[in-house]
C-alpha positions as CSV (number, residue, x, y, z in Angstrom):
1,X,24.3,-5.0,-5.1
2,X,21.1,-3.7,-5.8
3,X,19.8,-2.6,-9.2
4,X,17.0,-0.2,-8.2
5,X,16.5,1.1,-12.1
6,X,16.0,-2.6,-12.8
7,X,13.7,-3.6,-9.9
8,X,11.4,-0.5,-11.0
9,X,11.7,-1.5,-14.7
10,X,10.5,-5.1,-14.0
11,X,8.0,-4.2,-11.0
12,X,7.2,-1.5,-9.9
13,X,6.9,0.9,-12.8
14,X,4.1,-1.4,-14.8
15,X,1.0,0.4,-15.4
16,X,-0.7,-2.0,-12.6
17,X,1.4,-1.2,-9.8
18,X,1.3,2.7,-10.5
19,X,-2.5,2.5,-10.4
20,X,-1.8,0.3,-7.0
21,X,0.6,3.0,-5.5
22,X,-1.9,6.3,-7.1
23,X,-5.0,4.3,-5.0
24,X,-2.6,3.6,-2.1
25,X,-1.5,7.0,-2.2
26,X,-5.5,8.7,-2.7
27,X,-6.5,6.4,1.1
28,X,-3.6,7.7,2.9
29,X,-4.9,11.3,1.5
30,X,-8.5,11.1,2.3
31,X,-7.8,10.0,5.6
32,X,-5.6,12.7,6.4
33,X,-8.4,15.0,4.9
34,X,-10.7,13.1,8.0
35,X,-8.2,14.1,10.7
36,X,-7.7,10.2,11.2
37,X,-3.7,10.0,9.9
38,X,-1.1,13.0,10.2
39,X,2.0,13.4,8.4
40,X,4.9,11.6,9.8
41,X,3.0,9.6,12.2
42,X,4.8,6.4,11.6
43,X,1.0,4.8,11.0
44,X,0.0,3.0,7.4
45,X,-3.3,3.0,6.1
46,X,-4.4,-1.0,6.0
47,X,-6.6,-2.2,3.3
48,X,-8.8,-5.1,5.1
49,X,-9.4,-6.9,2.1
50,X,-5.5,-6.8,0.4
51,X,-6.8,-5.1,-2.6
52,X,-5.3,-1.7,-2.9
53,X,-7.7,-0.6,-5.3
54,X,-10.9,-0.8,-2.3
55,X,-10.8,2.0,-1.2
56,X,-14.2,2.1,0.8
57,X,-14.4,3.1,4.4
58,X,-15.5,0.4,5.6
59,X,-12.1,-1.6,4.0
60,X,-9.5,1.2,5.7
61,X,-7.9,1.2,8.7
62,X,-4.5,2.8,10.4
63,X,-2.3,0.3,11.6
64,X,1.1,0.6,12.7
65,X,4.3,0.0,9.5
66,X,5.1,-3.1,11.7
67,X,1.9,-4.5,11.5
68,X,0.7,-3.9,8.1
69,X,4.0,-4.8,6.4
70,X,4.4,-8.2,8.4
71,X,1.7,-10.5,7.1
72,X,2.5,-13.1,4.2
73,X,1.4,-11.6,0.9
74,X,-1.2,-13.8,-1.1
75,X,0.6,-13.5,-4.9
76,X,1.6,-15.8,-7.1
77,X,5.2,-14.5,-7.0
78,X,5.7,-15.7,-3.9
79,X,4.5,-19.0,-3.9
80,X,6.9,-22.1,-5.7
């Protein structure tokens, strides 16, 4: 089973991953302010580059969830 409250403690709620998620969160927002993405439209907003935090035009794009969640991450976490 699952420990969500643990996975959070240990991950996701460090300072740098809530400053990944908050810039994550600001691209999704100013492209739905340009029209490109729409609420509930099943698209994600693809950082080129892999680093969350480049938020530049020309490093956006809208992919589909399948898409931008099925490429092999390039952290040390994952590699043995």
């Amino acid at each position: 089973m699952r420990n969500y409250k643990k996975e959070y403690g240990n991950y996701q709620g460090t300072a740098q991953q809530k400053k990944n998620r908050a810039s994550r969160n600001a691209a999704r927002n100013a492209l739905k302010k340009a029209g490109v993405v729409k609420k509930g439209d099943g698209k994600d907003v693809n950082h080129r580059n892999g680093n969350p935090r480049d938020n530049s035009p020309k490093n956006l794009s809208v992919t589909t969830k399948r898409a931008n969640r099925s490429f092999p991450r390039n952290s040390k976490a994952g590699k043995k």
